[in-house]
FIFIKOL-5987 format. One record per atom (N, C-alpha, C): residue in one letter; x negated, y, z. Coordinates in steps of 0.001 Angstrom, whole numbers, padded with zeros to 6 digits, always signed. Atoms other than C-alpha are relative to their C-alpha. Example, Ala and Ser with C-alpha at 12.3 -4.5 7.8 and 13.67 -1.06 7.14 Angstrom:
<pagus>
a-000890-001190+000000a-012300-004500+007800a-000900+001200+000000s+000820-001190-000060s-013670-001060+007140s+000770+001090+000730
</pagus>
This chain:
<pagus>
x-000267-000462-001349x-000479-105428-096844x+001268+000817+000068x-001576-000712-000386x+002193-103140-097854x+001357-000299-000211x-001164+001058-000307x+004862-105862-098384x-000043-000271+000996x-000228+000757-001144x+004187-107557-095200x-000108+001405+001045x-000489-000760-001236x+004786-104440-093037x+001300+000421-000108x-002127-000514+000501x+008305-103261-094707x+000617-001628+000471x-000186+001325-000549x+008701-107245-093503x+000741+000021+001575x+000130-000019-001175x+007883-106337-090249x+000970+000869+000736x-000790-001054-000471x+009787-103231-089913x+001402-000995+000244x-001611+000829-000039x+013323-105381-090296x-000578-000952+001241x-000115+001297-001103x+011667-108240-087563x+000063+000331+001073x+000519-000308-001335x+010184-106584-084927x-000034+001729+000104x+000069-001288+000789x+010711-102701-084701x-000917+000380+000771x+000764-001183-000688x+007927-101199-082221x-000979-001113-001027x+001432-000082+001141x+005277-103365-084549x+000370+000615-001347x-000794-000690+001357x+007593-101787-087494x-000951+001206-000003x+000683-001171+000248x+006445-098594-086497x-001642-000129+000201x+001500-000053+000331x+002613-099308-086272x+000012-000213-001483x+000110+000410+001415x+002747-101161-089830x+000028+001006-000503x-000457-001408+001140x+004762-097668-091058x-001694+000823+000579x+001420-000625-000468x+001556-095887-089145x-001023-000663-000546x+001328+000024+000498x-001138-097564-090800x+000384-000357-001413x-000527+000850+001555x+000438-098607-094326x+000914+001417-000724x-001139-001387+000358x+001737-094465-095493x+000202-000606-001566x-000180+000585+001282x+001505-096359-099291x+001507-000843-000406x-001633+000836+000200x+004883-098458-098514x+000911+000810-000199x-001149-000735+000570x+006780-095358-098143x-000058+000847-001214x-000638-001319+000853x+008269-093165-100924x+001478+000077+000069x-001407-000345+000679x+011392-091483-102202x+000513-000216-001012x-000364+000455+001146x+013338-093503-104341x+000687+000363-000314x-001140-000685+000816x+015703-091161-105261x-000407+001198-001243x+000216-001123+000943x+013267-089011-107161x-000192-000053-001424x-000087-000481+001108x+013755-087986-110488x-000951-000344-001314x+001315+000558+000508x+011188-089713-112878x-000195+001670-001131x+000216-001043+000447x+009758-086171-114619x-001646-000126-000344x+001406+000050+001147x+006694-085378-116892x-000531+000692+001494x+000645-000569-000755x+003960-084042-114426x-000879+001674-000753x+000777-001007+000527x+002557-080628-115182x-001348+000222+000568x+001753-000556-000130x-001057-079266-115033x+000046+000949+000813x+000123-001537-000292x-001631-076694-113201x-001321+000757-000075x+000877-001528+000827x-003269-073324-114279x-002205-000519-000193x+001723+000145+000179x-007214-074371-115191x-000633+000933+000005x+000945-001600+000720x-009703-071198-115064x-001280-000002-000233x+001098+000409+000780x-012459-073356-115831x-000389+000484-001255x+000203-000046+001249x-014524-072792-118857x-000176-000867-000723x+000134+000896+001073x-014293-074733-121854x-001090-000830+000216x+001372+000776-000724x-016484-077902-121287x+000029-000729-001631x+000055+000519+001273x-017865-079156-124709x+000106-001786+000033x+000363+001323-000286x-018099-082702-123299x+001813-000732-000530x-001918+000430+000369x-014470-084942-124844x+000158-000724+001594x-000851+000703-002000x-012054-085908-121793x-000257-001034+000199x+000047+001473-000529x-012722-088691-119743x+000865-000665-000478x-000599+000961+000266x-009882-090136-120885x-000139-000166-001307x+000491-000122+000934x-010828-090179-124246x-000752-001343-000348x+001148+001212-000105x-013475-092613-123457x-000122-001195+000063x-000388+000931-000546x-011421-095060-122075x+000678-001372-001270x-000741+001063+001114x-010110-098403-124306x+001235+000051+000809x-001297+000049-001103x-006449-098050-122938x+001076-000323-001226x-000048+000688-001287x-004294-099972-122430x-000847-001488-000149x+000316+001399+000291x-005408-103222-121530x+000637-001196-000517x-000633+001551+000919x-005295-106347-123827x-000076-000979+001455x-000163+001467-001377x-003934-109382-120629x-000892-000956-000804x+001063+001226+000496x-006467-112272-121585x+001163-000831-000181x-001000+001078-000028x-003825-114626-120066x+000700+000464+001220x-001274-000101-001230x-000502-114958-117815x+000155+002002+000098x-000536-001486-000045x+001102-111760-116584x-000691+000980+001097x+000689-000666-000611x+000032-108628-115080x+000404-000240+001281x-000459-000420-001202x+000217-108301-111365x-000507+001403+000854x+000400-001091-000673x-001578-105253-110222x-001728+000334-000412x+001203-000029+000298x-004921-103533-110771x-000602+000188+001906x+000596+000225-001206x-007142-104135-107499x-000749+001165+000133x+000878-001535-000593x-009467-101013-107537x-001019+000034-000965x+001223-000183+001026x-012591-099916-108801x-001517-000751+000077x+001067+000519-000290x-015550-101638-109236x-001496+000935-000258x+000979-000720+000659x-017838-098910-110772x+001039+001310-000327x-000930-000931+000880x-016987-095634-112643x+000598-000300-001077x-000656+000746+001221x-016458-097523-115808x+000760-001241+000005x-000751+001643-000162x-015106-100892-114234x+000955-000014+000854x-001055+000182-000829x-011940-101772-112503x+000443-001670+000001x-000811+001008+000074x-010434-105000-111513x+001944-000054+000155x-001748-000175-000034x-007022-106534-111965x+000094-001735+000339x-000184+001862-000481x-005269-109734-111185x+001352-000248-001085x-001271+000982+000577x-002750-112199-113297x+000721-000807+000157x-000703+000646-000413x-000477-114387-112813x+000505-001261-000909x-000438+000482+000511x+000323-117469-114447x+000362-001354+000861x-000468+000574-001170x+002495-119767-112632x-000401+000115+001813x+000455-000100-001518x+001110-120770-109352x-001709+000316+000010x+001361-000268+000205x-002535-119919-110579x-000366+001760-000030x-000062-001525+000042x-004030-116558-110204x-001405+000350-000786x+001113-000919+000665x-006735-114607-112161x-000711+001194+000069x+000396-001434-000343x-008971-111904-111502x-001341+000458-000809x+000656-000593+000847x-010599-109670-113919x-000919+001000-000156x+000755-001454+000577x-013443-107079-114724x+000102+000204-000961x-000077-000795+001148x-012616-104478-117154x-000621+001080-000488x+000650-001055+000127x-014850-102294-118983x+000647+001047-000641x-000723-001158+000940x-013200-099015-120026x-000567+000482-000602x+000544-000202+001299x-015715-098222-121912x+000083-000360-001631x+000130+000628+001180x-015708-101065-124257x+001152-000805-000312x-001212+000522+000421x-012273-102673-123734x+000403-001394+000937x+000300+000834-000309x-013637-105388-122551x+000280-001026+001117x-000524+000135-001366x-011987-107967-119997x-000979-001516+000584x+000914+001330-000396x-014473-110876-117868x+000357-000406+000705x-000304+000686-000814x-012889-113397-115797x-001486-000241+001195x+001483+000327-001614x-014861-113631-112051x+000875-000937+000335x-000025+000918-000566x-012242-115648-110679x+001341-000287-000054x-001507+000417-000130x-009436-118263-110714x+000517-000362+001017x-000500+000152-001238x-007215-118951-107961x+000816-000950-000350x-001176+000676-000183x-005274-121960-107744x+001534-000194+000925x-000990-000324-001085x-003330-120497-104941x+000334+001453-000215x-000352-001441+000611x-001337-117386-106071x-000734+001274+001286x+000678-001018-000653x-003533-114112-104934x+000961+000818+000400x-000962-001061-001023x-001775-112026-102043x-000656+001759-000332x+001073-000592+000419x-004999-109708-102674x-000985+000669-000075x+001612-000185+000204x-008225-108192-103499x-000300+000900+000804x+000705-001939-000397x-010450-105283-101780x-001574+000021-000246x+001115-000252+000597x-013599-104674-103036x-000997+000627+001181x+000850-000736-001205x-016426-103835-100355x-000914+001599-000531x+000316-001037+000345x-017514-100737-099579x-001432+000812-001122x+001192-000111+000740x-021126-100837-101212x+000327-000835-001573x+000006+000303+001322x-019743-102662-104143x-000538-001144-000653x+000734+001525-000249x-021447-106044-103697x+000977-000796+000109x-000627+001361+000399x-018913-107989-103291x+001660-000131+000744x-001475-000148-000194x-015508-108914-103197x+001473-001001+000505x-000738+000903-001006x-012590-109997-100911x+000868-000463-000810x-001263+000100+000520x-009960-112040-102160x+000630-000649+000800x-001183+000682-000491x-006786-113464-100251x+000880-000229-000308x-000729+000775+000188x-004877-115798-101070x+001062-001114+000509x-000640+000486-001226x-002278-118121-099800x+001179-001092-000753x-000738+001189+000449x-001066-121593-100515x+001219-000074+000543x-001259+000400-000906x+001720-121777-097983x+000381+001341+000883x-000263-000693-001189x+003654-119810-095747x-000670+000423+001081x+000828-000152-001267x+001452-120334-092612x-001183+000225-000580x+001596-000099+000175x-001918-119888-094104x-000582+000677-000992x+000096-001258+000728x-003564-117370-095932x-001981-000018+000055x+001804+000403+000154x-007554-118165-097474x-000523+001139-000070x+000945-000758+000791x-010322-115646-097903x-001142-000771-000499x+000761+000522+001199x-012706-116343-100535x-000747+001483+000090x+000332-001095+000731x-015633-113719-101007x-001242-000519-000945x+001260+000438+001137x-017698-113790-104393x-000883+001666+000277x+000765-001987+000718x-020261-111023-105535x+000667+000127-001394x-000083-000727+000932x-020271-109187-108537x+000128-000909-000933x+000443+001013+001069x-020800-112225-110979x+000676-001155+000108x-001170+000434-000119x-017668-113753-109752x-000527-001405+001582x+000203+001167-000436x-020146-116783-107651x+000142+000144+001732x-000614+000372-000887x-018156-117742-104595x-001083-000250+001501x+001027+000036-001232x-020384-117118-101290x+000744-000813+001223x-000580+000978-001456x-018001-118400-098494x+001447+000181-000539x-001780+000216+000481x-014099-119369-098160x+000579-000728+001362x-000965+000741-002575x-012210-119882-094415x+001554+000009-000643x-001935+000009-000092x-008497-120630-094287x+000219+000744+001749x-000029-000696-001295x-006833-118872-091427x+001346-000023-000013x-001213-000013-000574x-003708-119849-089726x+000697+000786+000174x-000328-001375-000183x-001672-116953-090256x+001822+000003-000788x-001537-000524+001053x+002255-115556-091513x-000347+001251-000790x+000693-001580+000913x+000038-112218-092659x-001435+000350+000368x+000864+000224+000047x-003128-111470-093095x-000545+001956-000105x+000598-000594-000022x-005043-108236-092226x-001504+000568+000215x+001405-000292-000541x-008500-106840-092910x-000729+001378-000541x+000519-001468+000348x-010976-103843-092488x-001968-000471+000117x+001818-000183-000160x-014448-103894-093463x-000826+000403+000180x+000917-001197-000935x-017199-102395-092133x-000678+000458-000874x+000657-000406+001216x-018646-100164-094653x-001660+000824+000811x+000793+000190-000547x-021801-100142-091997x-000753-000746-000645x+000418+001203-000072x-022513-103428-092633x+000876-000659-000950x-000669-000056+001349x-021392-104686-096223x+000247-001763+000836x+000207+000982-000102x-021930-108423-094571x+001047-000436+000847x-000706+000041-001347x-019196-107626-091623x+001398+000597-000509x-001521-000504+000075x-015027-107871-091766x+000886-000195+000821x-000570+000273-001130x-012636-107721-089017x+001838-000248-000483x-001385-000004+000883x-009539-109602-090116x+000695-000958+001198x-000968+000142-001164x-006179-110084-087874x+000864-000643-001297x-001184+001068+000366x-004160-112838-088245x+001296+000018+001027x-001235-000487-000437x-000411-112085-087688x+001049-001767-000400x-000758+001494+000286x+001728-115418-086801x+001315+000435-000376x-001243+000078-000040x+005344-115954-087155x+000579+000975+001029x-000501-000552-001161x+006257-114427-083960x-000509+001399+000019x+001075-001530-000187x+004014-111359-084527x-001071-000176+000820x+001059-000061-000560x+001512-112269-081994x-001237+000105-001230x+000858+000220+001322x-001777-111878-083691x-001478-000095+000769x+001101+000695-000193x-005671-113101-083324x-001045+000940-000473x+001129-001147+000724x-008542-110767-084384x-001756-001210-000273x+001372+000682+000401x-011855-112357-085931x-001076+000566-000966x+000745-000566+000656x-015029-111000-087047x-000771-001125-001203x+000399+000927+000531x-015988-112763-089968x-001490+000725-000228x+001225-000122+000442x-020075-112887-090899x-000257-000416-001384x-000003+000771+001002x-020591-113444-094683x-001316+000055+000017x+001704+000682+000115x-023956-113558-094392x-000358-001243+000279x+000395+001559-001100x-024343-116537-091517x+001282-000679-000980x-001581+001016+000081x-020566-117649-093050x+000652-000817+001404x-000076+000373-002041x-019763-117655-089223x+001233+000976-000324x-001269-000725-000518x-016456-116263-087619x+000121+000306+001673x+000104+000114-001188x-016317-115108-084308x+001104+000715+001085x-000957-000539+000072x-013252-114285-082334x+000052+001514+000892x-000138-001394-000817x-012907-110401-080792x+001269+000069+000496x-001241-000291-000787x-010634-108974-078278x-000104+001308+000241x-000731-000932-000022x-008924-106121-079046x+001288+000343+000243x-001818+000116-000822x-005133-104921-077500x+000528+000654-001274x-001184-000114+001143x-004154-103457-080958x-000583-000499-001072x+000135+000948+001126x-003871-105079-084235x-001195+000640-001400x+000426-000645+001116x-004941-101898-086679x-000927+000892+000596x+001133-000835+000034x-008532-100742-086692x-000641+000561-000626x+000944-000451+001031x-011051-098607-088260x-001441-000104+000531x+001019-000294-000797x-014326-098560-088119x-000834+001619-000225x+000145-000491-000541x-016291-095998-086586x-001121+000581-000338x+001338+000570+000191x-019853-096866-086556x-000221-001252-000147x-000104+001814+000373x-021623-100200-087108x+000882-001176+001149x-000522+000581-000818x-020550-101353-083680x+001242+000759+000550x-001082-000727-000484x-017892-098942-082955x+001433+000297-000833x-001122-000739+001033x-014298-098894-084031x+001218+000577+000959x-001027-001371-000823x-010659-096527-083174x+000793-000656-000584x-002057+000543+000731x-007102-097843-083086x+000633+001088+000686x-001391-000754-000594x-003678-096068-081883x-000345-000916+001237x+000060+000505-001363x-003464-097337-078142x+001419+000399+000149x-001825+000206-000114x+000501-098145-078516x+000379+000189+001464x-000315+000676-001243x+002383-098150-075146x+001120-000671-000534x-001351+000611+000063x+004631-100946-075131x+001195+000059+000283x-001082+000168-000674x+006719-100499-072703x+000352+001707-000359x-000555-001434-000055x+007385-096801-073634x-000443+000707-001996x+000266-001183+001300x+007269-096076-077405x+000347+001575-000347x+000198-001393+000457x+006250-093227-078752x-000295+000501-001541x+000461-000781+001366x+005510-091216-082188x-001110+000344+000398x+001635-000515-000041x+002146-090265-080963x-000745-001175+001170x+000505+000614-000519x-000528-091850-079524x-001134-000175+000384x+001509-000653-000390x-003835-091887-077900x-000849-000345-000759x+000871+000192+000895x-006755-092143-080437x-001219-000550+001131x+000957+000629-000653x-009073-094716-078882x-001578-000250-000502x+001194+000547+000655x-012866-095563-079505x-000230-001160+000882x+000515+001291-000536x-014564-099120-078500x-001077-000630-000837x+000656+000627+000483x-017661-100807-078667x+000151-001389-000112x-000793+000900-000164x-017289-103978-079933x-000856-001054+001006x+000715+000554-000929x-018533-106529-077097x-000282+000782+001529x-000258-000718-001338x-018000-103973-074412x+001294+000138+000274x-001828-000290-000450x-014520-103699-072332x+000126+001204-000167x-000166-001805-000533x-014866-099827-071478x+000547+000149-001485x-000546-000234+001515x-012857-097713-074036x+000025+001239+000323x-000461-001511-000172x-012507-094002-074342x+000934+000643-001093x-000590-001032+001201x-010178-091515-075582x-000407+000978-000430x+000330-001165+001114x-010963-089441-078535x+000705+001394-000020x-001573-001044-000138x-007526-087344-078973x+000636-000902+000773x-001491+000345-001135x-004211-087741-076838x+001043-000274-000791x-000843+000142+000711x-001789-087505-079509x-000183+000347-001436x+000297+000412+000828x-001978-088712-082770x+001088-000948-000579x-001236+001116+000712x+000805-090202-085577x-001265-001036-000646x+000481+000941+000934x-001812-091674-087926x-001615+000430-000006x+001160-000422+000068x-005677-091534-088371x-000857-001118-001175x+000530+000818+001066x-008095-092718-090998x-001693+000238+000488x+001907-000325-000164x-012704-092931-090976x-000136-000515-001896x+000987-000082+001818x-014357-092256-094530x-001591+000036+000716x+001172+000367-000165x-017328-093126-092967x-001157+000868+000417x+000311-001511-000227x-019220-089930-092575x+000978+000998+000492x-000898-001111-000237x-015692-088191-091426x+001533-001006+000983x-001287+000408-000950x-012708-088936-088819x+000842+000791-000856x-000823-000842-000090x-009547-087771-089912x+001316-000405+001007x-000889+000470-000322x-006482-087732-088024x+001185+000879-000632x-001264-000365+000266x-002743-086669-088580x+001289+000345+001149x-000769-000634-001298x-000477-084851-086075x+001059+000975-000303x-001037-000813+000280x+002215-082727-085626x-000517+001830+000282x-000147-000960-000321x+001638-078929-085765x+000329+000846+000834x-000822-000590-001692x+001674-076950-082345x+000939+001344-000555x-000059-000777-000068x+002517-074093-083650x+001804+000227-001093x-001306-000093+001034x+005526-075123-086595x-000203-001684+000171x-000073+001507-000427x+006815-078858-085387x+000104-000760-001367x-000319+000399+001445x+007882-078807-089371x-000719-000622-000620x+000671+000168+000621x+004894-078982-090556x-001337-001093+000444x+001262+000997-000417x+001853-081854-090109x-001404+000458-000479x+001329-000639-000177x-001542-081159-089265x-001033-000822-000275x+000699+001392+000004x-004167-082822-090930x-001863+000355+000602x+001283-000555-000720x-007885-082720-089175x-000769-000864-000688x+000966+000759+000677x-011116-083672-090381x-001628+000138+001219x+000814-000761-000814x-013737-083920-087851x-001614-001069-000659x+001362+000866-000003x-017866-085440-087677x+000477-000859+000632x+000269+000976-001234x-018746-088540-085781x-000077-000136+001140x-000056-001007-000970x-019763-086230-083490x+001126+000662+000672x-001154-000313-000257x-015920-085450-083062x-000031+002163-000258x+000417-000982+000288x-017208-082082-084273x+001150+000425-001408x-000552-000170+001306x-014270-080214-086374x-000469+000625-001555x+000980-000654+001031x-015197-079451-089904x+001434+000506-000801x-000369-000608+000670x-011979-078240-091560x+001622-000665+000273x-001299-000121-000314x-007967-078489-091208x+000904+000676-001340x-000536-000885+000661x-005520-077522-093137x+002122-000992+000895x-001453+000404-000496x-000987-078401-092491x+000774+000301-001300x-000617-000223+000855x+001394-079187-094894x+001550-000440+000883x-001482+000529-000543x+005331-080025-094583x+000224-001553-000320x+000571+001418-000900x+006274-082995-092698x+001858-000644-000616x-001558+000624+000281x+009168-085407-094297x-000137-001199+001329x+000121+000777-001294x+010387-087129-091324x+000812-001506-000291x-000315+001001+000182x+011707-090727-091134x+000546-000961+001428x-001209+000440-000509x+014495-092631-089192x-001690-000559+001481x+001025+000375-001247x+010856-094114-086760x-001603+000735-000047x+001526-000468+000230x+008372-091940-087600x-000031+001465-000816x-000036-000883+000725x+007006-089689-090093x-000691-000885-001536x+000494+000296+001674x+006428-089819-094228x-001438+000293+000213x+001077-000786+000901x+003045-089635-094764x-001001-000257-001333x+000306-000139+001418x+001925-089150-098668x-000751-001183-000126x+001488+000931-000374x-000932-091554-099917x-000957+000887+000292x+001404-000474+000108x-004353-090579-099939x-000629-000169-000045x+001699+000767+000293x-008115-091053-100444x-000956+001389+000063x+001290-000791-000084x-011616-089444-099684x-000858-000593-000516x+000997+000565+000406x-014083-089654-101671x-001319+000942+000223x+001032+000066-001165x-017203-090170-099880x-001533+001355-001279x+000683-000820+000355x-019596-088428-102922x+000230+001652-000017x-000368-001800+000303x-017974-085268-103922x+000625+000842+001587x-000043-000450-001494x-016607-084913-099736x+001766+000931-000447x-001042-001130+000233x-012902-084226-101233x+001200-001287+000573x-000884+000632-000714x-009851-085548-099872x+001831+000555-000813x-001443-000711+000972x-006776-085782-102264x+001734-001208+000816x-001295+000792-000634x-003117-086282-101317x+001195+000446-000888x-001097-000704+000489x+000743-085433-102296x+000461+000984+000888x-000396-000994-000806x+001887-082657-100882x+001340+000480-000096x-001643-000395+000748x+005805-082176-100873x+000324+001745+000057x-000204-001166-000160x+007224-079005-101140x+000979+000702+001029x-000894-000617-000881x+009807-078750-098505x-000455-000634+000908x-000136+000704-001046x+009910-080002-095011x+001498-000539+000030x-001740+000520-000643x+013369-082397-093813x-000179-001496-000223x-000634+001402-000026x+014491-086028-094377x-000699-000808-000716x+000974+000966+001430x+012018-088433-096670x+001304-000610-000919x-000725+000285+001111x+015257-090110-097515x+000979+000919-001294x-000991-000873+001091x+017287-087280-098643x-000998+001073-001045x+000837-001362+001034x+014216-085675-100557x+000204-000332-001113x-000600+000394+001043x+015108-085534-103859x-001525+001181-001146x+000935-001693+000696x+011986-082656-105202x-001460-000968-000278x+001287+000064+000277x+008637-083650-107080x-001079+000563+001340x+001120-000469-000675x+005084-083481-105221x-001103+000648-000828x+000989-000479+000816x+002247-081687-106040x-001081-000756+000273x+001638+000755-000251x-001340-083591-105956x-000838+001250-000190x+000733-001682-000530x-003541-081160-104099x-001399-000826+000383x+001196+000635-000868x-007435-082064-103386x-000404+001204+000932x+000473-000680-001079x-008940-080477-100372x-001561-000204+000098x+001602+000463+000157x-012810-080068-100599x-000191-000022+001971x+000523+000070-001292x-013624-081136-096465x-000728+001112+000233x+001470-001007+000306x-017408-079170-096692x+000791+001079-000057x-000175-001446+000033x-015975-076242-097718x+001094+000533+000070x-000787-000330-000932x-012967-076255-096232x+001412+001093-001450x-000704-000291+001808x-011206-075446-100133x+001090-000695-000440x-000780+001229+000695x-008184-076849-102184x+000256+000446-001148x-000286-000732+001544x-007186-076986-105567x+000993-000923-000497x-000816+000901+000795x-003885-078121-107356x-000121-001003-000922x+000732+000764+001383x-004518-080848-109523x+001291-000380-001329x-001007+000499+000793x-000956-082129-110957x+001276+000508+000464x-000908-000230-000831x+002755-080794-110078x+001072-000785-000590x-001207+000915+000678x+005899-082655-110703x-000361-001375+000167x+000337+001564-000431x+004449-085837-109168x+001299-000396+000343x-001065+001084-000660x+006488-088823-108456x-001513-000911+001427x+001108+000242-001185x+004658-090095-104724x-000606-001445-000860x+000157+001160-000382x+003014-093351-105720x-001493-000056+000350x+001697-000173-000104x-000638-094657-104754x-001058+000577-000496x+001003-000748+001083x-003352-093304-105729x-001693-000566+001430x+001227+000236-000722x-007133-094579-105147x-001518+000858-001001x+001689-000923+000787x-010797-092160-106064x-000497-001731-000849x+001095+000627-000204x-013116-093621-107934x-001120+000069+000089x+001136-000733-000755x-016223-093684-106861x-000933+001441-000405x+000988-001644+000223x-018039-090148-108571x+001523+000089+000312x-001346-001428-000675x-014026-088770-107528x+000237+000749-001456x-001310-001106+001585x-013092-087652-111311x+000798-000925-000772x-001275+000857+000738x-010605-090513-111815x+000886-000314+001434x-000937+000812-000879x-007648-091890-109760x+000741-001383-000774x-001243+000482+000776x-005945-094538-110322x+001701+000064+000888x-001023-000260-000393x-002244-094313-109571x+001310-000922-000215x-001345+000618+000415x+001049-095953-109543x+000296-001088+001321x-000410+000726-001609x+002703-098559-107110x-001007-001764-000268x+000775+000860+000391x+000501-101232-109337x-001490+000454-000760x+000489-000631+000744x-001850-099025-109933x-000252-000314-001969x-000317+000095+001613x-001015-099236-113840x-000140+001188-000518x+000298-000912+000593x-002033-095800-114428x-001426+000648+000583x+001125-000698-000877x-004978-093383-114196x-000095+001551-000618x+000272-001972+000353x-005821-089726-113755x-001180+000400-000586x+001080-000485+000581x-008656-087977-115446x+000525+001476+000630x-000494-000981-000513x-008451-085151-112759x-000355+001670-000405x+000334-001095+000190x-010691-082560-114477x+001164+000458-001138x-000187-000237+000761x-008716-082806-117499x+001788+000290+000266x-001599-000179-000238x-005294-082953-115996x+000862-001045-000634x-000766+000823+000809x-004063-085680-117729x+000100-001537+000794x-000184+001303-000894x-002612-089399-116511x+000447-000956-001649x-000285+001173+001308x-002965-092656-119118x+000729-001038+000864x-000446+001529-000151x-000977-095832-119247x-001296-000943-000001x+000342+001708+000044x-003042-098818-118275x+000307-001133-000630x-000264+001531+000452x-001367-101696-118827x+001855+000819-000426x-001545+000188+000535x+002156-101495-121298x+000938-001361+000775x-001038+001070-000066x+005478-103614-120060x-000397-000151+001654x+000073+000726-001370x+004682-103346-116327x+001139-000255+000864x-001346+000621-000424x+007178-105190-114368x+000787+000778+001408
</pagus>
């Protein structure tokens, strides 16, 4: 997804700036400084238990063909990845425990790629023989292939309902940018088409999801935070102004500008209930249609919410200064340094929240109690 919006930005620029608004993973600062990351200060007590990373078989032995990226987590001990050999694609479970790598699935049509559903049952893959068309395929856990649609498309977007493990709402983006919205059913293996006026959604509740509510004819940097049931017209607004917003499922967050210091960005965390539960504002790198904002991830057990945090406010391009990786406990409304001297790249929890993985392929991972970041995979391209 975050190739085909830096795409978009050069074609079309008011869908440019949505893409940059829902895709903060495309940007960084490529002028920064590649530097060792430091720890910062621990006042923990000595834990007799050896470091998570310790535990891990690292890096990984490739079975076959070349690396292309690790897809996410499948477990605390398992992660997938994908390969590449010619026009064929490969996708792998790896046990870090034992080293261990198990083919689930081959692709004869090079994988665009994976997302793993929220309960962990089973998993998306997209792929794409041609220009115009772009397959999903979802297996379970044991690699065996439940359904598979082609879908007329130049790009391919989808959000799953972590409601309803059975339910995915994926927008097909043509040539022209127009685009099509369709709820796929993997249960029935049914598709059914929805009508929504913007492209990028979240969901909400089982039937309820929240986009940006763009104006066309009058862009803006902010924007009204919408809710909608799906199968009902009526729509209401949530907030008024809003750059970016995310749902962890149990938690809204959104992203805004600071009333009080325009410098700085305000990040909110509210209930379902639209009920706030905790806030905090960091400094805001700004950008030629928008604003920078860091990666990030919440993870849904521990209720913590980790990001980069730069150290100055001004220009994304002219920043030239390490980030720090800061988690924010939601609940208790807490944060705690985890790494300083970051370079920005992705970063995804996994599920218990005491690993990340990191990098722009994710090819690395954190062991956050211990402070430390391993190589994955050697020779990444």
């Amino acid at each position: 997804m975050y190739r085909t919006e830096k795409r978009m930005m050069t074609k079309f620029s008011f869908l440019a700036l949505m893409f940059l608004v829902f895709a903060p993973l495309l940007a960084g600062c490529t002028s920064q400084l590649q530097k060792e990351p430091r720890a910062s200060e621990n006042t923990n007590k000595p834990d007799v238990r050896p470091p998570l990373g310790e535990t891990w078989k690292l890096p990984i032995d490739i079975p076959e063909g070349s690396f292309n990226k690790l897809a996410g987590w499948f477990s605390d001990d398992q992660v997938l990845y994908i390969t590449n050999l010619e026009q064929t694609s490969y996708l792998y479970l790896y046990q870090l425990a034992t080293g261990e790598s198990e083919l689930l699935y081959k692709s004869e049509e090079p994988i665009v790629n994976v997302e793993i559903s929220p309960d962990f049952k089973h998993i998306l893959i997209h792929s794409s023989p041609s220009t115009y068309e772009g397959i999903i395929t979802i297996i379970d856990s044991s690699g065996l292939e439940i359904t598979r649609k082609s879908f007329p498309s130049y790009e391919l977007v989808f959000e799953w309902n972590p409601y309803n493990g059975s339910e995915i709402l994926i927008t097909s983006f043509f040539e022209d940018w127009t685009f099509q919205m369709q709820l796929l059913d993997i249960k029935n293996k049914k598709t059914r088409d929805v009508s929504i006026k913007q492209p990028f959604i979240k969901w909400l509740r089982e039937d309820e999801i929240v986009f940006l509510d763009w104006d066309d004819e009058n862009p803006s940097l902010l924007a009204p935070l919408v809710s909608k049931n799906l199968g009902i017209e009526d729509e209401r607004t949530i907030f008024p102004d809003v750059f970016q917003f995310s749902t962890f499922q149990d938690v809204l967050m959104t992203i805004g500008v600071n009333k009080q210091d325009t410098l700085q960005s305000s990040y909110s965390f509210f209930t379902k209930e639209l009920e706030l539960l905790f806030s905090f504002s960091m400094p805001q790198l700004s950008m030629y249609s928008g604003w920078f904002v860091p990666s990030y991830d919440y993870n849904l057990s521990s209720g913590e919410f980790i990001t980069f945090k730069p150290l100055r406010s001004g220009e994304a391009d002219s920043y030239a200064e390490d980030f720090e990786l800061v988690s924010y406990d939601v609940k208790k409304g807490t944060s705690t340094l985890i790494l300083e001297g970051m370079k920005h790249e992705p970063i995804m929890f996994s599920p218990s929240g005491k690993a990340l993985l990191y990098g722009n392929q994710f090819e690395k991972i954190i062991d956050i109690k211990d402070k430390k970041i391993y190589e994955m995979i050697t020779n990444v391209n």
